[in-house]
ROROBA-527633 format. One record per atom (N, C-alpha, C): atom name; x, y, z. Coordinates in Angstrom, 2 decimals, always signed. Example, Ala and Ser with C-alpha at 12.3 -4.5 7.8 and 13.67 -1.06 7.14 Angstrom:
REM residues 2
+------+---------+---------+---------+
| name |    east |   north |      up |
+------+---------+---------+---------+
|    N |  +13.19 |   -5.69 |   +7.80 |
|   CA |  +12.30 |   -4.50 |   +7.80 |
|    C |  +13.20 |   -3.30 |   +7.80 |
|    N |  +12.85 |   -2.25 |   +7.08 |
|   CA |  +13.67 |   -1.06 |   +7.14 |
|    C |  +12.90 |   +0.03 |   +7.87 |
+------+---------+---------+---------+
This chain:
REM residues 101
+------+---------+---------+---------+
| name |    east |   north |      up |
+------+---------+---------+---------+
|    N |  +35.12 |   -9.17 |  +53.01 |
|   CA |  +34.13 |   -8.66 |  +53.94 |
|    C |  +33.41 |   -7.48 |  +53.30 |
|    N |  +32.05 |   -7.26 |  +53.17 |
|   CA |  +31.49 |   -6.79 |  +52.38 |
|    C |  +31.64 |   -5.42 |  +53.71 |
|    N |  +31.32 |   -4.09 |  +53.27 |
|   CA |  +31.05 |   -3.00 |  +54.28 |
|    C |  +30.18 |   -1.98 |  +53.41 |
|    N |  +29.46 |   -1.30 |  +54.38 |
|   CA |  +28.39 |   -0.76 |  +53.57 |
|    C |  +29.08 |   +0.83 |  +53.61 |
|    N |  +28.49 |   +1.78 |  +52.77 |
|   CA |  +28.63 |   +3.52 |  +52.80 |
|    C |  +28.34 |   +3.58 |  +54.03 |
|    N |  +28.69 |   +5.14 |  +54.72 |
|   CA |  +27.97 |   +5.83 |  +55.83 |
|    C |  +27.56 |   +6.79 |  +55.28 |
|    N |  +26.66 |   +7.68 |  +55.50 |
|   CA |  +25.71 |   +8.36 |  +55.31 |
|    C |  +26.56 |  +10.09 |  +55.74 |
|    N |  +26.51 |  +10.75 |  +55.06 |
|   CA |  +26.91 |  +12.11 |  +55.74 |
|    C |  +26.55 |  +12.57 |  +56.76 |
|    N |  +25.25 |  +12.15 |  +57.40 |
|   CA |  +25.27 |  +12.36 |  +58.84 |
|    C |  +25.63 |  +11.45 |  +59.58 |
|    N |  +26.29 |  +10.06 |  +59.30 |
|   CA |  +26.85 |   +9.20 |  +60.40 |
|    C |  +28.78 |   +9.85 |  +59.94 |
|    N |  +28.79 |  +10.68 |  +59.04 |
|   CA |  +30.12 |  +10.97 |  +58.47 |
|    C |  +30.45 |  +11.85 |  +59.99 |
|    N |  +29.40 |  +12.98 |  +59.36 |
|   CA |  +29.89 |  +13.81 |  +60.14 |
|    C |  +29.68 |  +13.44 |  +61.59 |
|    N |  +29.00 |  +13.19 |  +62.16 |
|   CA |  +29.15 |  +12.51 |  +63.93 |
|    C |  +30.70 |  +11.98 |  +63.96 |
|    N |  +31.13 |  +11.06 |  +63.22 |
|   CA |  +32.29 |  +10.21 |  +63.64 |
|    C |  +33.38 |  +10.86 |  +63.85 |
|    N |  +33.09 |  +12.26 |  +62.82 |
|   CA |  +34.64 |  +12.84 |  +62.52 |
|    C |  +34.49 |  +14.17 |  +63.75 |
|    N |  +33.19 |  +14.50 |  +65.11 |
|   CA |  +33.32 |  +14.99 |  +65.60 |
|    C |  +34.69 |  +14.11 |  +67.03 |
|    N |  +34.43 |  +13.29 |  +66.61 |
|   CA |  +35.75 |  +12.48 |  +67.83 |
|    C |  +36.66 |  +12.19 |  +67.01 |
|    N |  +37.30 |  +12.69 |  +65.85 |
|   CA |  +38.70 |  +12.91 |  +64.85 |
|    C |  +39.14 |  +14.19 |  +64.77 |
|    N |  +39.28 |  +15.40 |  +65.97 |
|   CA |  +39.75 |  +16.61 |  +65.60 |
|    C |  +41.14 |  +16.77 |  +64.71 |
|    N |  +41.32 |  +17.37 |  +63.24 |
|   CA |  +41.67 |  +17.79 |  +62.66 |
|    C |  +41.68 |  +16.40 |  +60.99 |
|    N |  +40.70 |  +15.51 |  +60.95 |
|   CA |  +40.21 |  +14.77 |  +60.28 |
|    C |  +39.22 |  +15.25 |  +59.59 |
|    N |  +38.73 |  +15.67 |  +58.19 |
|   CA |  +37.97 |  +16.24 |  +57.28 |
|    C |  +37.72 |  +14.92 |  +56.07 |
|    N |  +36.20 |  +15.55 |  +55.43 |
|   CA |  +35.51 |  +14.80 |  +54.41 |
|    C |  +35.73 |  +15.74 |  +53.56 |
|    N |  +36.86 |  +15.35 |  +52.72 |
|   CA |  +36.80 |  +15.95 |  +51.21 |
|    C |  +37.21 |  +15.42 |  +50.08 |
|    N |  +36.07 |  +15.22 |  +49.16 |
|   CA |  +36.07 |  +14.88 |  +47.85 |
|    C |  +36.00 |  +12.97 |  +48.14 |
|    N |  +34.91 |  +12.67 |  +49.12 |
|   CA |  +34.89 |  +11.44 |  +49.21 |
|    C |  +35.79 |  +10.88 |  +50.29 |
|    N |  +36.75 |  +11.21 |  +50.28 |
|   CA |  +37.58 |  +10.53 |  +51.51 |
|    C |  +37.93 |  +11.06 |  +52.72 |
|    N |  +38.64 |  +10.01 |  +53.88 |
|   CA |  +38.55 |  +11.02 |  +55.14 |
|    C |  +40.49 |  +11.79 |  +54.68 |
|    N |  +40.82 |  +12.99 |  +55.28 |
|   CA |  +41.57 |  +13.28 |  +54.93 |
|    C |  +42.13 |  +13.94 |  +56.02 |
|    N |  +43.72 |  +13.87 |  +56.61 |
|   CA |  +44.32 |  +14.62 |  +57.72 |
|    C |  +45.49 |  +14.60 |  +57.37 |
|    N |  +46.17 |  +15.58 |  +57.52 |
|   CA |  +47.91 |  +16.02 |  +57.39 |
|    C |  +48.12 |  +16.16 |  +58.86 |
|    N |  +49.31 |  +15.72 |  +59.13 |
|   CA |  +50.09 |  +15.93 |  +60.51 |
|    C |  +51.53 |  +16.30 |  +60.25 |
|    N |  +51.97 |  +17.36 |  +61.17 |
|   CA |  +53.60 |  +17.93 |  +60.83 |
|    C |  +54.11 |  +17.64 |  +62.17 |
|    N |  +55.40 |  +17.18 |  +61.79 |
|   CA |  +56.31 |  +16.30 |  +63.00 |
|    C |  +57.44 |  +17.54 |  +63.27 |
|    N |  +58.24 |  +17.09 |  +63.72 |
|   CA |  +59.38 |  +17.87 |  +64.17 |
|    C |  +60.55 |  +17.88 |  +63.18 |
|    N |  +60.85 |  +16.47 |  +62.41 |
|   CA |  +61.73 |  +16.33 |  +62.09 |
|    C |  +61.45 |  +15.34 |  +60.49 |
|    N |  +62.07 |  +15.19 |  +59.25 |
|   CA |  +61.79 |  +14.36 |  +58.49 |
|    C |  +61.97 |  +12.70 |  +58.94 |
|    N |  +63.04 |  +12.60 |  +60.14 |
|   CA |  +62.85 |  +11.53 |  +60.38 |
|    C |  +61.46 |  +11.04 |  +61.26 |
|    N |  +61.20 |  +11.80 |  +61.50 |
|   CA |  +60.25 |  +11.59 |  +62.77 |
|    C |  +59.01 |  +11.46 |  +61.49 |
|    N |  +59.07 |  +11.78 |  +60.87 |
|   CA |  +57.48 |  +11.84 |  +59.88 |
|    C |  +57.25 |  +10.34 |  +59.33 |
|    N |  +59.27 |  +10.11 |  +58.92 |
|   CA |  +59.15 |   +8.68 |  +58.07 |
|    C |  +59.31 |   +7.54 |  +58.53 |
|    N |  +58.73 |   +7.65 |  +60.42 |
|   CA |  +58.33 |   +7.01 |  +61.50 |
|    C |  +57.18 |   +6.74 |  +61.10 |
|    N |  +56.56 |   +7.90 |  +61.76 |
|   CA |  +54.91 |   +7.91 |  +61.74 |
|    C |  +54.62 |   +6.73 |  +59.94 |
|    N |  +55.30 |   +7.50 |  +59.00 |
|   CA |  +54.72 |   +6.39 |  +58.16 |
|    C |  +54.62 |   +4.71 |  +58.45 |
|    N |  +55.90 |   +4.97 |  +58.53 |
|   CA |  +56.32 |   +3.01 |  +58.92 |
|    C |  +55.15 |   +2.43 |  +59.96 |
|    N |  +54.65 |   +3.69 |  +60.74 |
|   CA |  +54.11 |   +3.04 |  +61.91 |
|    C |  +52.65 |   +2.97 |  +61.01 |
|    N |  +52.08 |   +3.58 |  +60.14 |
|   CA |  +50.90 |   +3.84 |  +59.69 |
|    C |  +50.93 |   +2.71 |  +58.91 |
|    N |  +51.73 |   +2.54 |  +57.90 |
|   CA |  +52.05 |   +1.06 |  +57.41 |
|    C |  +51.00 |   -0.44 |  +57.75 |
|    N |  +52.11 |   +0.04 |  +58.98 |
|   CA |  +51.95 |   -1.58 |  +59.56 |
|    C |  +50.46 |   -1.95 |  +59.84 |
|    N |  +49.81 |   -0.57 |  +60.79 |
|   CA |  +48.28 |   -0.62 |  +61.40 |
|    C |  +47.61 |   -1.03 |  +59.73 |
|    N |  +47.74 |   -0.69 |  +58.46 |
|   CA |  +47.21 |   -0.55 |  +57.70 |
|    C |  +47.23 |   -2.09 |  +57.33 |
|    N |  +48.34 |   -2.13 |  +56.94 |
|   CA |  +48.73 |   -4.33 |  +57.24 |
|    C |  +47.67 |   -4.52 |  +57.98 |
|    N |  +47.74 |   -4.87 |  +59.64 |
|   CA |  +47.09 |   -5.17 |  +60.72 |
|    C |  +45.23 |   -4.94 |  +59.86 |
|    N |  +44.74 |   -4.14 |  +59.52 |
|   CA |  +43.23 |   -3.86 |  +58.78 |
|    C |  +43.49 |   -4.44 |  +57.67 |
|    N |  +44.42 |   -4.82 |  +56.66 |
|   CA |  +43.90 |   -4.86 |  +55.47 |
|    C |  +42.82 |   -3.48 |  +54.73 |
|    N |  +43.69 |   -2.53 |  +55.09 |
|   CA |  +42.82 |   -1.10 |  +54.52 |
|    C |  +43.96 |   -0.18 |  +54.47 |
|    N |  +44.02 |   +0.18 |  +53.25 |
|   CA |  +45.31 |   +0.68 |  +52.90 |
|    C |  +44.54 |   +2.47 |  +52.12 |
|    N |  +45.85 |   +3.32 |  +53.25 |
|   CA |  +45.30 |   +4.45 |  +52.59 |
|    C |  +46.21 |   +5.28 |  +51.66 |
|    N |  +46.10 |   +6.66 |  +50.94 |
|   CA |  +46.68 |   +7.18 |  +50.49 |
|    C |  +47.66 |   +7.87 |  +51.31 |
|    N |  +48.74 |   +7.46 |  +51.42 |
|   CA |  +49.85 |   +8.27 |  +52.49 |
|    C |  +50.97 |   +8.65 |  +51.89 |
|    N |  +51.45 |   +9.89 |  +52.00 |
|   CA |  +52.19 |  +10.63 |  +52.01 |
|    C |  +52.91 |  +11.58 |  +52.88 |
|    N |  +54.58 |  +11.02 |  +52.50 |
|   CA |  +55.14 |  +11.77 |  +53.75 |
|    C |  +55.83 |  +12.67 |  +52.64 |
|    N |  +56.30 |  +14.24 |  +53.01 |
|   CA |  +56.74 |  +15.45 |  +53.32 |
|    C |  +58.07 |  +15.45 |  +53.88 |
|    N |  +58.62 |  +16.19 |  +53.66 |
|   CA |  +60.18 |  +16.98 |  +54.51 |
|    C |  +59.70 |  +16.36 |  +55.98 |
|    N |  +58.76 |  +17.15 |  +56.70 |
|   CA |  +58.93 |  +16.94 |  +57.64 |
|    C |  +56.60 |  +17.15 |  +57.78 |
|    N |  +56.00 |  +16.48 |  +57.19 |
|   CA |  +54.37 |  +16.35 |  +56.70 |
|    C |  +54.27 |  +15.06 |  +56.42 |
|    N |  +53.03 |  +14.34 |  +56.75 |
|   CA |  +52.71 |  +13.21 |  +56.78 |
|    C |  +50.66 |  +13.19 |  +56.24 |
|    N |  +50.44 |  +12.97 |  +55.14 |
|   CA |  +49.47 |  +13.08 |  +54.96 |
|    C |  +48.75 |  +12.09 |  +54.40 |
|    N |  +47.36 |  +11.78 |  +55.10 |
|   CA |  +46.62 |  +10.32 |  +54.41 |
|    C |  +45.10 |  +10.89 |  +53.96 |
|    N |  +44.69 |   +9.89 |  +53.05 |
|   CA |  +43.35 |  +10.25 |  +52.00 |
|    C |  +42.71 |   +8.79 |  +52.36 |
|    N |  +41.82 |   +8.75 |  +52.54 |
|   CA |  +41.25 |   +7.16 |  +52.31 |
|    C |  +39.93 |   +6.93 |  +52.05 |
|    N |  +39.11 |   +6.14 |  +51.55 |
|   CA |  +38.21 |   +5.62 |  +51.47 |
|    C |  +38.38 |   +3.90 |  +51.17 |
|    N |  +37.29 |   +3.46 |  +51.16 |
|   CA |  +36.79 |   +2.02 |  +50.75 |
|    C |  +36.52 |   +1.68 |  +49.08 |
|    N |  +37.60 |   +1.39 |  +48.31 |
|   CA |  +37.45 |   +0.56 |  +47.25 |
|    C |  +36.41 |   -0.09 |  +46.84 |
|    N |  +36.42 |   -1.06 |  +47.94 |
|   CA |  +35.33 |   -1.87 |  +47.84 |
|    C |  +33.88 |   -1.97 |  +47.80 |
|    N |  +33.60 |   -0.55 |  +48.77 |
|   CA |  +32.46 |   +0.02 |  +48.96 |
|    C |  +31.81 |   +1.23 |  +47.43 |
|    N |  +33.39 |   +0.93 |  +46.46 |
|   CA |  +32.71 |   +1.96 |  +45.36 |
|    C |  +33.17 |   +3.19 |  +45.86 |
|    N |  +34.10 |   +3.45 |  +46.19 |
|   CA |  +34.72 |   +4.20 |  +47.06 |
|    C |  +34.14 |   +5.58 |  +48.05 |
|    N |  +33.30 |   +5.15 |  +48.63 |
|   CA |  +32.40 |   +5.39 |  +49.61 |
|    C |  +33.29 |   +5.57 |  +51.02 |
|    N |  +33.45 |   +6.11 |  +51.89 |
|   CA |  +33.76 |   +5.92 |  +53.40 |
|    C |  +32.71 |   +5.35 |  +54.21 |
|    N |  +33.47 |   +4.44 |  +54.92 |
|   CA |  +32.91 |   +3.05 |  +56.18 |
|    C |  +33.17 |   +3.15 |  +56.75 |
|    N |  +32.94 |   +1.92 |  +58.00 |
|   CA |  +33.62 |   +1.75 |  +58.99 |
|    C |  +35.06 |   +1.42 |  +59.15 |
|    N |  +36.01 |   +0.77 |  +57.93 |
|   CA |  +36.72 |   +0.55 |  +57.63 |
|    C |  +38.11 |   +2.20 |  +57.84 |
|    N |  +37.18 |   +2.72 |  +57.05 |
|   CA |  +38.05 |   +4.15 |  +56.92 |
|    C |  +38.13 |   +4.73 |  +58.33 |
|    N |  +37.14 |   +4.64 |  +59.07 |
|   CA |  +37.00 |   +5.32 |  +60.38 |
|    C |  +37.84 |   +4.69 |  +61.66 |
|    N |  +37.61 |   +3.24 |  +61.29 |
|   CA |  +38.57 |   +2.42 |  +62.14 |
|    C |  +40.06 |   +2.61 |  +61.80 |
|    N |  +40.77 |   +2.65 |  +60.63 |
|   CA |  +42.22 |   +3.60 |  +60.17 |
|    C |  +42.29 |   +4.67 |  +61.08 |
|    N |  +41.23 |   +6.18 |  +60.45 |
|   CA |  +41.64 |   +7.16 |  +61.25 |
|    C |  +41.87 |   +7.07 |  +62.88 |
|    N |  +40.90 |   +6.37 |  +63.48 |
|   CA |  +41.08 |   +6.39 |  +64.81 |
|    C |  +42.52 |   +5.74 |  +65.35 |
|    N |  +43.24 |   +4.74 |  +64.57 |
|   CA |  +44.08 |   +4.10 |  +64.97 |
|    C |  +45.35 |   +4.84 |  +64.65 |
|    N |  +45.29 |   +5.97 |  +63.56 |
|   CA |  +46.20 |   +6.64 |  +63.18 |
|    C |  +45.92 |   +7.96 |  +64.21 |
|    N |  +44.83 |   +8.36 |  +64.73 |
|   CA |  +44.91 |   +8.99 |  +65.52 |
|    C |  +45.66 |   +9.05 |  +67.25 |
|    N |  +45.52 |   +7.43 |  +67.79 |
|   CA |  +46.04 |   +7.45 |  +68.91 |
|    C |  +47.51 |   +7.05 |  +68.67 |
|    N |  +48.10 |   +6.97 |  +67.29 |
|   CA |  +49.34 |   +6.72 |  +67.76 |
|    C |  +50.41 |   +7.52 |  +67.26 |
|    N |  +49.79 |   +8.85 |  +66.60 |
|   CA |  +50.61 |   +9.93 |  +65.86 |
|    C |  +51.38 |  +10.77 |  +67.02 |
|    N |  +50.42 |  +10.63 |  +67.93 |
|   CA |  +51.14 |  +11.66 |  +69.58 |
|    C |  +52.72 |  +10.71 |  +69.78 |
|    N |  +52.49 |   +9.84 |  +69.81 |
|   CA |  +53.46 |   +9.12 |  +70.22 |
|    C |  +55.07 |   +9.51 |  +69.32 |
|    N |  +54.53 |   +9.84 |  +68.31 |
|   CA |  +55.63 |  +10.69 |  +67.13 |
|    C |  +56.16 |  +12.19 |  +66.89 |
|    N |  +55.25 |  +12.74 |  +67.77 |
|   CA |  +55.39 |  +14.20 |  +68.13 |
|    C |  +54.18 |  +14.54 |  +67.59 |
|    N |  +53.96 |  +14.00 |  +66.38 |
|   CA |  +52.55 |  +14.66 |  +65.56 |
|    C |  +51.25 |  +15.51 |  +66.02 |
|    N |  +51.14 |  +16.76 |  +65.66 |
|   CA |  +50.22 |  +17.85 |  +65.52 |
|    C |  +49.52 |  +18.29 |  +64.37 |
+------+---------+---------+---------+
């Protein structure tokens, strides 16, 4: 599926409904800190799977008790899409569910 760039002003609009989600160095980028290391290497497993579910796989990294993802579009020449935005949002509604802040 081909997906096109977004534009830094469709960047920045999107990431006003991603509070604590940032554009740096090309990709969208957010760290979240859990309570516990197990609780973080939840949130991964759970980030995983959604990433399966898209076929859009990001840079993730879990921490002691930190969980942090980088992403952009490969495909796009590594540009951020809709692709990347549809991740964050999905990693967004389900990090609460993990304690994540």
């Amino acid at each position: 599926m081909a997906v096109a760039p977004l534009s830094q002003e469709e960047i920045d609009d999107r990431l006003a409904e991603l509070p604590g989600w940032s554009h740096d160095a090309g990709r969208l980028t957010r760290s979240y800190e859990l309570g516990s290391h197990f609780a973080a290497t939840a949130l991964v497993v759970h980030v995983a799977r959604v990433q399966e579910e898209l076929n859009h796989h990001s840079e993730l990294t879990l921490g002691y008790r930190t969980v942090s993802l980088a992403v952009n579009t490969h495909s796009a020449g590594g540009a951020v899409t809709d692709l990347d935005f549809e991740l964050a949002r999905r990693v967004r509604d389900l990090a609460p569910a993990h304690g994540a802040h």
